[in-house]
N, C-alpha and C positions, 0 to 999 in steps of 0.2 A: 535497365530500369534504375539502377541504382546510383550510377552517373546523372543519367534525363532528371533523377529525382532534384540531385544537386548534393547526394552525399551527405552523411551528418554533419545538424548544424552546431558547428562549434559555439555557439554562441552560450552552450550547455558545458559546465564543468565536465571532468573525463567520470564515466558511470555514473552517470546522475535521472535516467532515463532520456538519453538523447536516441538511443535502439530502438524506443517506444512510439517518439516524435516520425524517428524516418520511418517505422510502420505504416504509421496512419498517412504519412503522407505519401506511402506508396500505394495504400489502398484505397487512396482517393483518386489517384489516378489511374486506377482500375486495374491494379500488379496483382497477380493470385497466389497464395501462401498456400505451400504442401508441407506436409511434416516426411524427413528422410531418414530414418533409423539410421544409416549408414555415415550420418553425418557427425562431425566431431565438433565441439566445441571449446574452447578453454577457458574455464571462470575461472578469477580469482574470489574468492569467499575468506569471508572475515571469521577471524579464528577466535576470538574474544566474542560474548555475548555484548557488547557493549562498543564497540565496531559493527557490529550487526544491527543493531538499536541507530546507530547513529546513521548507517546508510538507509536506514528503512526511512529515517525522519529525511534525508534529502533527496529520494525517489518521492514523497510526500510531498515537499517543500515543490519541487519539479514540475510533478503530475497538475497543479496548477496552471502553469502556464503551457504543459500540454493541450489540456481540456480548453485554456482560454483559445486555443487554436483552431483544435476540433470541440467544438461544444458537444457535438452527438454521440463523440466515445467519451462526456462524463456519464450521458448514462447509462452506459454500459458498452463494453469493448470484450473483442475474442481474448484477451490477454489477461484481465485482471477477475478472477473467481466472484460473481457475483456476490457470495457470503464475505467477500473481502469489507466491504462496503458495512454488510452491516455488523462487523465486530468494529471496524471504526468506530462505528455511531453509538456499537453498545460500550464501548473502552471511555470512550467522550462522558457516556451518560454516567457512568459507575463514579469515574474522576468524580462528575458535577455532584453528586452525592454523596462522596466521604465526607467530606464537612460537615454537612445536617447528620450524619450516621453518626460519626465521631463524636459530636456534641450532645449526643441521646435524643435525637428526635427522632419520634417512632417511625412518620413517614420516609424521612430519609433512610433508617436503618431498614425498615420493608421493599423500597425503593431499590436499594442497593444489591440488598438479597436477591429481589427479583431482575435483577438488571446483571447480574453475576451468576445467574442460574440458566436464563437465555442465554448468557454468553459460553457459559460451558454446554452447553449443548450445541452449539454451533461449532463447537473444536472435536463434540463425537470421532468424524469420518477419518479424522486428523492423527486423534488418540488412538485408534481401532489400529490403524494403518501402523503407526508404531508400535503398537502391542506385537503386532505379527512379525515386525521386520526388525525392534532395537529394544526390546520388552522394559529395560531399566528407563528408556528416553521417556516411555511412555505418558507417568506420570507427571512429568514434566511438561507435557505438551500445551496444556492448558493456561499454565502464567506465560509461558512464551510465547503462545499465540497473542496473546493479551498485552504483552512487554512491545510485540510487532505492532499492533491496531495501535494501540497508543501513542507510538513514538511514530505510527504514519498519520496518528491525526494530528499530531502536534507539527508534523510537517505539513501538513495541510493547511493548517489553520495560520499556520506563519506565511507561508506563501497567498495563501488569498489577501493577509495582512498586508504582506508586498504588494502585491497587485492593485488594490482596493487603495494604496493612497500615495502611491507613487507612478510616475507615469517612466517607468522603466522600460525600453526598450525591450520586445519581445523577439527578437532576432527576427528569422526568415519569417514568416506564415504563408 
Protein backbone atom coordinates (compact mmCIF):
# COMPACT_ATOMS: atom_id res chain seq x y z
CA UNK A 1 0.00 0.00 0.00
CA UNK A 2 2.51 2.11 0.66
CA UNK A 3 4.37 1.99 -2.63
CA UNK A 4 0.60 1.84 -4.67
CA UNK A 5 0.04 5.09 -2.36
CA UNK A 6 3.11 6.77 -4.09
CA UNK A 7 5.22 7.21 -0.87
CA UNK A 8 5.52 10.58 1.07
CA UNK A 9 5.12 13.42 -0.81
CA UNK A 10 8.13 15.35 -0.81
CA UNK A 11 6.80 18.29 -1.84
CA UNK A 12 6.38 18.77 2.35
CA UNK A 13 9.56 20.01 4.23
CA UNK A 14 11.17 16.83 6.21
CA UNK A 15 8.57 16.45 9.69
CA UNK A 16 6.28 19.05 8.70
CA UNK A 17 3.21 16.54 8.79
CA UNK A 18 3.91 14.86 5.39
CA UNK A 19 3.11 11.15 7.86
CA UNK A 20 -0.26 12.87 8.20
CA UNK A 21 -0.94 13.62 4.33
CA UNK A 22 0.29 9.74 3.46
CA UNK A 23 -2.53 8.62 6.09
CA UNK A 24 -5.31 10.00 4.66
CA UNK A 25 -4.25 9.18 1.47
CA UNK A 26 -4.00 5.65 2.48
CA UNK A 27 -7.30 5.60 3.94
CA UNK A 28 -8.94 6.77 1.08
CA UNK A 29 -7.88 4.19 -0.67
CA UNK A 30 -9.36 1.86 1.77
CA UNK A 31 -5.54 0.64 3.75
CA UNK A 32 -6.74 -0.37 7.50
CA UNK A 33 -4.79 0.97 10.47
CA UNK A 34 -4.06 -1.51 13.58
CA UNK A 35 -2.24 -0.24 16.48
CA UNK A 36 1.10 -3.01 17.34
CA UNK A 37 2.54 -2.51 20.91
CA UNK A 38 5.28 -4.40 19.76
CA UNK A 39 6.13 -1.79 17.34
CA UNK A 40 9.16 0.71 17.68
CA UNK A 41 9.33 3.87 16.50
CA UNK A 42 12.14 6.64 16.65
CA UNK A 43 11.24 10.43 17.37
CA UNK A 44 13.29 13.03 17.36
CA UNK A 45 11.62 15.63 19.94
CA UNK A 46 12.82 19.06 20.46
CA UNK A 47 14.61 19.60 23.70
CA UNK A 48 13.96 23.41 24.07
CA UNK A 49 10.37 24.62 24.73
CA UNK A 50 10.78 26.93 21.84
CA UNK A 51 11.75 24.26 19.06
CA UNK A 52 8.60 22.72 20.20
CA UNK A 53 6.58 25.97 19.78
CA UNK A 54 8.02 26.45 16.55
CA UNK A 55 7.40 22.84 15.13
CA UNK A 56 3.86 22.85 16.60
CA UNK A 57 3.49 26.39 14.39
CA UNK A 58 4.76 24.34 11.20
CA UNK A 59 2.50 21.06 11.68
CA UNK A 60 -0.17 24.19 11.84
CA UNK A 61 1.16 26.14 8.98
CA UNK A 62 0.88 22.22 7.02
CA UNK A 63 -2.29 20.89 8.29
CA UNK A 64 -3.74 23.49 5.88
CA UNK A 65 -2.89 22.35 3.00
CA UNK A 66 -3.43 18.95 4.31
CA UNK A 67 -7.18 19.62 4.87
CA UNK A 68 -7.21 21.55 1.50
CA UNK A 69 -6.63 17.91 0.25
CA UNK A 70 -8.91 15.95 2.30
CA UNK A 71 -11.51 18.54 3.38
CA UNK A 72 -13.45 15.76 5.42
CA UNK A 73 -10.41 15.23 7.97
CA UNK A 74 -10.75 19.18 8.72
CA UNK A 75 -13.53 18.12 10.59
CA UNK A 76 -12.43 15.81 12.32
CA UNK A 77 -9.75 12.94 11.79
CA UNK A 78 -8.74 9.55 13.87
CA UNK A 79 -5.34 11.35 14.63
CA UNK A 80 -5.90 14.89 15.89
CA UNK A 81 -7.75 14.87 19.72
CA UNK A 82 -11.02 16.50 19.05
CA UNK A 83 -10.32 19.12 22.14
CA UNK A 84 -7.34 19.91 20.02
CA UNK A 85 -9.35 22.22 17.99
CA UNK A 86 -10.99 23.77 20.57
CA UNK A 87 -7.95 25.12 22.57
CA UNK A 88 -6.91 26.47 19.19
CA UNK A 89 -9.95 28.59 18.95
CA UNK A 90 -9.91 29.27 22.75
CA UNK A 91 -5.78 30.26 22.59
CA UNK A 92 -7.06 32.55 19.33
CA UNK A 93 -9.96 33.95 21.42
CA UNK A 94 -7.81 34.99 24.74
CA UNK A 95 -4.88 36.60 22.16
CA UNK A 96 -8.21 38.69 20.55
CA UNK A 97 -8.92 39.93 23.95
CA UNK A 98 -5.70 41.03 25.73
CA UNK A 99 -5.82 44.22 24.33
CA UNK A 100 -9.45 45.46 25.39
CA UNK A 101 -8.38 43.51 29.07
CA UNK A 102 -5.00 45.37 29.10
CA UNK A 103 -6.67 48.71 28.28
CA UNK A 104 -9.34 48.21 31.27
CA UNK A 105 -12.19 47.40 29.42
CA UNK A 106 -14.51 45.51 31.62
CA UNK A 107 -15.84 43.33 28.81
CA UNK A 108 -12.72 42.38 27.56
CA UNK A 109 -11.18 41.76 31.02
CA UNK A 110 -14.49 39.41 31.68
CA UNK A 111 -14.11 38.00 28.25
CA UNK A 112 -10.62 36.87 28.88
CA UNK A 113 -11.38 35.54 32.41
CA UNK A 114 -13.91 33.56 30.97
CA UNK A 115 -12.03 32.38 27.76
CA UNK A 116 -8.87 31.33 30.11
CA UNK A 117 -11.22 29.39 32.51
CA UNK A 118 -12.79 27.14 29.56
CA UNK A 119 -9.36 26.79 28.55
CA UNK A 120 -7.94 25.51 31.78
CA UNK A 121 -10.56 23.14 31.95
CA UNK A 122 -9.94 21.65 28.81
CA UNK A 123 -6.11 20.89 30.02
CA UNK A 124 -7.97 18.86 33.33
CA UNK A 125 -7.32 15.18 31.82
CA UNK A 126 -3.87 16.54 30.75
CA UNK A 127 -2.88 17.95 34.27
CA UNK A 128 -4.47 14.79 36.14
CA UNK A 129 -2.48 12.56 33.97
CA UNK A 130 0.85 14.49 34.92
CA UNK A 131 -0.01 14.75 38.45
CA UNK A 132 0.16 11.02 38.58
CA UNK A 133 3.16 10.35 36.39
CA UNK A 134 5.70 13.71 36.73
CA UNK A 135 3.77 15.61 39.90
CA UNK A 136 6.32 18.86 39.46
CA UNK A 137 5.34 18.98 35.24
CA UNK A 138 1.95 19.07 36.53
CA UNK A 139 1.59 22.57 37.10
CA UNK A 140 2.92 23.49 34.15
CA UNK A 141 0.62 21.76 32.13
CA UNK A 142 -1.61 24.38 31.59
CA UNK A 143 0.39 27.55 29.79
CA UNK A 144 1.96 24.74 27.80
CA UNK A 145 -0.95 23.43 26.62
CA UNK A 146 -1.77 27.02 25.84
CA UNK A 147 1.92 27.94 24.37
CA UNK A 148 0.91 24.53 21.91
CA UNK A 149 -2.80 25.99 20.71
CA UNK A 150 -1.43 29.10 20.15
CA UNK A 151 1.59 28.73 18.22
CA UNK A 152 -0.65 25.84 16.06
CA UNK A 153 -3.17 28.69 15.54
CA UNK A 154 -0.63 30.90 14.44
CA UNK A 155 0.45 28.28 12.02
CA UNK A 156 -2.79 27.86 10.98
CA UNK A 157 -3.79 31.12 10.28
CA UNK A 158 -0.38 31.74 8.27
CA UNK A 159 -1.07 28.87 6.09
CA UNK A 160 -4.63 29.59 5.07
CA UNK A 161 -2.83 33.18 4.70
CA UNK A 162 -0.75 31.20 2.11
CA UNK A 163 -3.31 29.45 0.67
CA UNK A 164 -6.10 32.17 0.39
CA UNK A 165 -3.77 34.49 -1.81
CA UNK A 166 -1.35 32.64 -3.49
CA UNK A 167 -1.84 30.02 -5.94
CA UNK A 168 1.06 27.77 -4.74
CA UNK A 169 1.30 24.53 -5.93
CA UNK A 170 -0.08 21.94 -3.77
CA UNK A 171 2.00 18.92 -4.74
CA UNK A 172 0.27 15.34 -5.26
CA UNK A 173 -3.48 15.44 -4.21
Amino acid sequence: PFLAAGGFDESFPANSAEDVELAFRLADQGARFVFNPRARVLHRHPERVRDYLRKKARYGFFRTRIYRRHPRKALGDSYTPPMMAVQIALAGAAAGLALPAATGRGWGTRGLGVTLLAFGATTLPLTWRARRSDPPLAPLVPGLVFCRAFAQGLGIAAGLGVLLTSKAPLGRG
